[in-house]
C-alpha positions, 0 to 999 in steps of 0.5 A: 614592376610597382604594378605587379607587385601593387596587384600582387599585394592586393591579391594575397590581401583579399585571400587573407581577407576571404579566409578570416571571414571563412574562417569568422563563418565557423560562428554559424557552425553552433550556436542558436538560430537567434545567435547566427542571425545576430552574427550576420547582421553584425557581418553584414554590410549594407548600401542605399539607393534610390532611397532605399537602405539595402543590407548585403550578406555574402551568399556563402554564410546566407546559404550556412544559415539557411542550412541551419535553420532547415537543420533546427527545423527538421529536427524540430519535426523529427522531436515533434514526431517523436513527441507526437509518437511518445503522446499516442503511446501514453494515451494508449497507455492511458486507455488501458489502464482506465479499461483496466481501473474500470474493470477491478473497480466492478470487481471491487465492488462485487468483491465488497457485495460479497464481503458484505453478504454471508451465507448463513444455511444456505441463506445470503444474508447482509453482514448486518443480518448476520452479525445481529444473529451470530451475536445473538446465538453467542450472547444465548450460548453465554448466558445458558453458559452462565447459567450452567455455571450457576446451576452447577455451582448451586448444585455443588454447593448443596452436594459439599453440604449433603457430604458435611451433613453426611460426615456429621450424621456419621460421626455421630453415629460413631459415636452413638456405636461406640457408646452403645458398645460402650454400654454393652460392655460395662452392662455385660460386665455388671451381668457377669459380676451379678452372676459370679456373685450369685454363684458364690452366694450359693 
């Protein structure tokens, strides 16, 4: 009877025992791989013999760790793959671009030729050419401009002084008419008086 219940005893003791340690495993279910080792270091036991110092695991949480790190690493794999994939895409990317960067930089520089170089008649010209003569052609233009002006200013400068002189020589000429009808007046008067004085003289 003792026995019985002795062994019944030892019996639930070593299943309450398994499942703590069952459930103890759950550490190895998250986590880093560095912190499940640490767990079953802390978990194991260890023995010595013949001279040698031996350290035991159980099997079940030695196959979860196992588990775990083929996990990490396939996952490992698969991020490199992808890192591997995003690498291959972006120096492609990379390759594009640079072909796309060469070619408007030899664009770039035929479009500056070009802006550089003008066409005067028919000519390609450098700007610097073109500018020396286009500035010239308006500095001419400007001084024949000003010298229009000048002209035209003298020329109306004399034709005001023609048309004073003109007012003047006519104003005088007034006068020198009205004087002279004046006199034509005052003399057809004294002849009239010398003939009427004449006729009653007689």
């Amino acid at each position: 009877m003792k026995f019985s219940t002795l062994f019944l005893f030892a019996a639930l003791f070593g299943m309450t025992l398994a499942q703590a340690q069952d459930a103890d495993d759950t550490s190895l279910d998250g986590g880093t791989i560095e912190s499940q080792f640490e767990y079953i270091f802390d978990r194991s036991g260890n023995y010595s013999a013949e001279g040698r110092r031996y350290e035991v695991v159980r099997a079940i949480s030695l196959d979860k760790l196992r588990n775990n790190v083929l996990d990490s690493l396939n996952a490992a794999r698969r991020g490199a793959t992808e890192l591997q994939a995003t690498i291959s895409n972006q120096q492609a990317t990379i390759t594009d671009l640079n072909s796309k960067l060469e070619d408007t930089t030899a664009r770039l520089t035929e479009v500056t030729e070009e802006k550089d170089s003008m066409s005067f008649f028919g000519a390609q010209l450098s700007k610097a050419t073109y500018n020396i003569i286009l500035w010239t052609i308006i500095i001419g233009l400007t001084l024949l401009l000003f010298f229009f002006i000048y002209r035209f200013r003298s020329s109306n400068t004399l034709t005001q002084e023609a048309k004073s002189k003109l007012a003047d020589l006519e104003l005088e000429y007034e006068n020198h008419r009205r004087r002279a009808l004046e006199r034509e007046q005052r003399i057809s008067r004294q002849l009239q008086d010398e003939i009427n004085k004449y006729k009653k003289g007689k």
